[in-house]
C-alpha positions as CSV (number, residue, x, y, z in Angstrom):
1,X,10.8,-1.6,-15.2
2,X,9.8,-2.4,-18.7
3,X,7.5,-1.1,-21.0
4,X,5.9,-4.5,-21.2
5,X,5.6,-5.0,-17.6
6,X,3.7,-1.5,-17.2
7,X,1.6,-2.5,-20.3
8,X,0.8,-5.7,-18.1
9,X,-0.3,-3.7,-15.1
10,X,-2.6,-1.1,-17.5
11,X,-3.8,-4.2,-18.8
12,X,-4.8,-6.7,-15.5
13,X,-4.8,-4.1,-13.4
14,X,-1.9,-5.4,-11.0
15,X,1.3,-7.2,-11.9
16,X,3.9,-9.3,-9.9
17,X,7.4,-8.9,-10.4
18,X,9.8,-11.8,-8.4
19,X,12.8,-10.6,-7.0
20,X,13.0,-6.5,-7.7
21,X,14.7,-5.9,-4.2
22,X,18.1,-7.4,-3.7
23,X,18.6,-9.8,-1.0
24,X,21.1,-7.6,0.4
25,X,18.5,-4.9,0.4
26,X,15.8,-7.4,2.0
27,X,18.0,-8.3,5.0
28,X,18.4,-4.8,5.9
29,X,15.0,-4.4,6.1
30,X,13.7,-7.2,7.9
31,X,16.5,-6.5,10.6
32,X,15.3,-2.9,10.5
33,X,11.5,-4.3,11.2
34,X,13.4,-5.9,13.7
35,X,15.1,-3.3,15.8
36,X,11.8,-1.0,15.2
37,X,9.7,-3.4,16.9
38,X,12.2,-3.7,19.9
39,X,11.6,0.0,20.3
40,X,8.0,0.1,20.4
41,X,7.8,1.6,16.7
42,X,4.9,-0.6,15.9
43,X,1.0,-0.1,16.8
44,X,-2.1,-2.6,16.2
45,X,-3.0,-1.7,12.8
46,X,-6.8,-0.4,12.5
47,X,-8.7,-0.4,9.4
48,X,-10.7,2.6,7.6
49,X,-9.8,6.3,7.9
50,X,-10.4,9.7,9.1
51,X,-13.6,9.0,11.7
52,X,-14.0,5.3,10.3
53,X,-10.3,5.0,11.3
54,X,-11.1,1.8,14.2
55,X,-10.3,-1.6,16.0
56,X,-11.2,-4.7,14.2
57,X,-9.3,-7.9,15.2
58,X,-12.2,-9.6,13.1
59,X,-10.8,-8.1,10.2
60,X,-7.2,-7.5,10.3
61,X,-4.7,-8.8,12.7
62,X,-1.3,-6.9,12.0
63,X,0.9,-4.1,13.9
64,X,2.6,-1.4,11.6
65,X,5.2,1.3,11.8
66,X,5.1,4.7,9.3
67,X,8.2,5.2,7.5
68,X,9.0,8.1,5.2
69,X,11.9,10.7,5.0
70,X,12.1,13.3,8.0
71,X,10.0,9.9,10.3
72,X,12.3,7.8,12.7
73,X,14.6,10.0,13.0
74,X,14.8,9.2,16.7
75,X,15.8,5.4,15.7
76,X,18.7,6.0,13.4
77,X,19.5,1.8,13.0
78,X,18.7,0.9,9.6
79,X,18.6,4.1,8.2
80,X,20.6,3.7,5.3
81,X,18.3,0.5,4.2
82,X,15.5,3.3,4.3
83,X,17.1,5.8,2.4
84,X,17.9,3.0,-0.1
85,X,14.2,2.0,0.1
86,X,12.9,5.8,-0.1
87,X,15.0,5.8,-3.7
88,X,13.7,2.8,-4.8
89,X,9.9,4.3,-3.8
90,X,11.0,7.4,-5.6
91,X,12.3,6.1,-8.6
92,X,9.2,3.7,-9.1
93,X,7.1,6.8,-8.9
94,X,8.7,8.4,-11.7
95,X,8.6,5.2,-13.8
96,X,4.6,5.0,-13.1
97,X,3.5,8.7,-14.1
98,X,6.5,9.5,-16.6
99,X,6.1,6.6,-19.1
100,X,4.1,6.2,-22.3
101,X,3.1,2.6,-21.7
102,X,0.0,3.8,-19.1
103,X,-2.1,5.3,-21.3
104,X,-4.3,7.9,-19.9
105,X,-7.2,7.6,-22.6
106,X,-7.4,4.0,-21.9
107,X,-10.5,2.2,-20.8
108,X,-8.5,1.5,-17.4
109,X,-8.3,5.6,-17.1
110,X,-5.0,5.1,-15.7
111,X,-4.0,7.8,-14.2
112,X,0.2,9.2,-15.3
113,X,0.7,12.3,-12.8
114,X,1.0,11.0,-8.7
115,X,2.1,13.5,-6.0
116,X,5.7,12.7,-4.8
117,X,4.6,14.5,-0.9
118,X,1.7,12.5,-0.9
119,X,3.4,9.2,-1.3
120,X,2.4,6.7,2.0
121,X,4.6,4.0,3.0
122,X,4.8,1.8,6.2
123,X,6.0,-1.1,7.8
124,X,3.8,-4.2,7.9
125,X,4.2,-7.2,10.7
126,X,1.7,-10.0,10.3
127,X,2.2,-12.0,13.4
128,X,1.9,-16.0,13.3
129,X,-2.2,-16.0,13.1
130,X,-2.1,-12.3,11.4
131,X,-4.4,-11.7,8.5
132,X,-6.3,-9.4,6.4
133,X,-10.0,-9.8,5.0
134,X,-10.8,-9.0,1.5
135,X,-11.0,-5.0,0.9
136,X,-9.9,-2.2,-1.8
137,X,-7.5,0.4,-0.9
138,X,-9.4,3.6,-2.4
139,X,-12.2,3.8,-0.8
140,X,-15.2,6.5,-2.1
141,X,-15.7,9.3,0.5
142,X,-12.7,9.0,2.0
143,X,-9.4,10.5,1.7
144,X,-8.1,6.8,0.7
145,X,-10.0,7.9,-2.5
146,X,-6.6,9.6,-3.6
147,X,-5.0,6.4,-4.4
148,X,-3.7,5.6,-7.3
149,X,-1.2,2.5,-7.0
150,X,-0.9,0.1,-3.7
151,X,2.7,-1.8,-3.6
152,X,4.2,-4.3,-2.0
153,X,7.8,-5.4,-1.4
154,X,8.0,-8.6,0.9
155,X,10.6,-8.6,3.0
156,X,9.8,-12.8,4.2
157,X,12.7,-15.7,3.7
158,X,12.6,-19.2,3.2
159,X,8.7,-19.1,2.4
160,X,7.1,-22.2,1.7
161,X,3.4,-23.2,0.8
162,X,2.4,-24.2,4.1
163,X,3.4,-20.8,5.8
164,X,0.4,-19.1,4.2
165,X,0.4,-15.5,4.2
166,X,-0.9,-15.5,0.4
167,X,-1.5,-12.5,-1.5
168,X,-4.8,-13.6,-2.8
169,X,-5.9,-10.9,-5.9
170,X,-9.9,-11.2,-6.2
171,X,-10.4,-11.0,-10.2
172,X,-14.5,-11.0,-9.4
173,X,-16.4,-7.8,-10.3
174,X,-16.9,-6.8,-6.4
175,X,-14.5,-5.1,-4.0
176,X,-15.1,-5.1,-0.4
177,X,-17.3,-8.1,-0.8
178,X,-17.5,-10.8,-3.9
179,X,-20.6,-10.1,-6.0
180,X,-23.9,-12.7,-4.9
181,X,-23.9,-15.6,-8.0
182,X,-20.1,-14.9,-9.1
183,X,-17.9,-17.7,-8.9
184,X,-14.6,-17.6,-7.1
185,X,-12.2,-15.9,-9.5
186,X,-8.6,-14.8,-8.1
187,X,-4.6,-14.7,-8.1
188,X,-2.7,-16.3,-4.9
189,X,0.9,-14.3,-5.1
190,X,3.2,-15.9,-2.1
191,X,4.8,-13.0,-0.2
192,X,8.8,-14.0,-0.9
193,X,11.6,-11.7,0.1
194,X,12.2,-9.2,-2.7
195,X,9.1,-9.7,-4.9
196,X,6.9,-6.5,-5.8
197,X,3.4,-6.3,-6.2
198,X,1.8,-3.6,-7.5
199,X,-1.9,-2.8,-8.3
200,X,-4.7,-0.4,-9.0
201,X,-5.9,0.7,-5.7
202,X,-9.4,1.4,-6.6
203,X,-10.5,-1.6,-8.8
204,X,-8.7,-4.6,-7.0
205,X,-9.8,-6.1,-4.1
206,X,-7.3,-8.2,-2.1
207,X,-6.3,-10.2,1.5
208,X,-4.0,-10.9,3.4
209,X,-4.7,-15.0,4.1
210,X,-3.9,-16.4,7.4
211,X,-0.4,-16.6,8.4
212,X,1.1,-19.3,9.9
213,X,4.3,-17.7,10.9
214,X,5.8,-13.5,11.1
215,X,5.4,-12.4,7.8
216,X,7.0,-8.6,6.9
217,X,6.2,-6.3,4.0
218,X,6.8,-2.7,3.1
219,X,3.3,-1.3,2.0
220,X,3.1,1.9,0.4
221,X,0.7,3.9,-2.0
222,X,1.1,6.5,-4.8
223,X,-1.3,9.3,-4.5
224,X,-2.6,11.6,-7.7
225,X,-2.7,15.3,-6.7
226,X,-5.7,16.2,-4.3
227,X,-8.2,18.8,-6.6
228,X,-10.7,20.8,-5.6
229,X,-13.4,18.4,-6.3
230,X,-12.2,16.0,-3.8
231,X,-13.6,18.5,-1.1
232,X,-17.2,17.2,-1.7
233,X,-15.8,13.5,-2.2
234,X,-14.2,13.2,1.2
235,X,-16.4,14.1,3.8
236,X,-19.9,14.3,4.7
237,X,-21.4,18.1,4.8
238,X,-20.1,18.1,8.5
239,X,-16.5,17.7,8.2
240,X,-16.0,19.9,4.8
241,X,-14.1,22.8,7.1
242,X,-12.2,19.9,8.3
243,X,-11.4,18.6,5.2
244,X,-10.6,22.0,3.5
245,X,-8.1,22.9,6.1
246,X,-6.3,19.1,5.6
247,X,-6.6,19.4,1.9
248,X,-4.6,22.6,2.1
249,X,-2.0,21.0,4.4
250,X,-2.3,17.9,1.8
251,X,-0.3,20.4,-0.8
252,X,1.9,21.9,1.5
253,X,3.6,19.5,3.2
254,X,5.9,16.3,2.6
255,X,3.7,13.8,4.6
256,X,2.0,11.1,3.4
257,X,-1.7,11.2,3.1
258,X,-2.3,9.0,6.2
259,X,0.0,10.8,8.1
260,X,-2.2,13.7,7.4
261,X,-5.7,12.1,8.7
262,X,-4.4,9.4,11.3
């Protein structure tokens, strides 16, 4: 990834880069979403996390299926497309907190270190009729907070206009919710096989528009190290022993932060 690419993301906060996966690469992923879904790997994606974590076919209509090294282990098809995947993940990583373009001391206070065992990545599966409504990924009071980067690789062939499916980036000053008075301001990105998305987790709002047919993605986030402020940030008064003990786990073990709370 170039320096001018990750001046583009410091810059507008997300950028789009066509093609990044191989199609090789892409095949073996989409018949890997494949064979997990014939084994029952998927589950009805909620929304929200920790006690928020719920049901809400009003707002997002999707199944997923957690990946990461050391998960699936029991479903060994397609495993070396996810090890290539986990590489790719990894090497992306080090690109996003090692180089000099993302300037910590800039007004975008991008952040350069993110916690490799704190990584997330899953499987999405938007069915035909799937969809998700405008939200941010970091979310305050919340372990989602941790955030740093949300990615996309779409793993889709043969995409045309009318399949929808759409990326749609919200440029507006709101997140969950455009601002009362604003007018409509955003970036439609269509989900073809190979192209990466990434963005800032905590500043850009995005959705998922309605699909009209299966539409694949890996999803994944890059996580800063947890501190010792994030204690009071996470939880209300009556889940900080709760959320002491999974901070601890947080920086002792290779899981991904949803893996931790869900």
């Amino acid at each position: 990834m170039s320096d001018s690419i990750l001046s583009e993301l410091d810059t507008k906060n997300y950028v789009v880069i066509p093609n990044y996966l191989p199609n090789d690469l892409v095949t073996a992923l989409r018949n890997d979403v494949a064979h997990l879904r014939s084994c029952n790997q998927f589950k009805i994606a909620k929304i929200g996390q920790d006690a928020t974590n719920t049901l809400d076919e009003g707002i997002r209509v999707a199944e997923t299926c957690f990946l990461g090294k050391g998960k699936l282990s029991d479903v060994p098809q397609g495993g070396d497309a996810r090890d290539t995947l986990y590489d790719v993940i990894e090497e992306l990583r080090r690109t996003l907190s090692g180089n000099s373009a993302l300037d910590p001391s800039s007004i975008n206070e991008v952040a350069p270190a993110l916690d490799a065992n704190l990584s997330e990545l899953l499987y999405a599966y938007y069915p035909n009729g799937g969809f998700y409504r405008r939200h941010l990924d970091a979310i305050p009071q919340s372990v989602s907070i941790l955030r740093s980067y949300s990615l996309l690789l779409y793993l889709n062939v043969d995409w045309k206009e009318g399949d929808g499916g759409n990326l749609r980036i919200h440029l507006d000053s709101g997140g969950d919710a455009k601002p009362p008075g604003e007018a409509d301001n955003f970036v439609d990105v269509r989900p073809e096989g190979g192209t990466l998305v990434l963005f800032r987790s905590d500043v850009v709002a995005h959705e998922v528009l309605d699909t009209v047919k299966e539409r694949m993605a890996v999803v994944g986030w890059y996580n800063r190290p947890v501190s010792s402020k994030d204690i009071g940030n996470i939880a209300s008064e009556g889940d900080k022993v709760r959320s002491m003990m999974l901070i601890a786990a947080a920086g002792l073990v290779t899981v991904g932060v949803v893996g931790i709370f869900v």
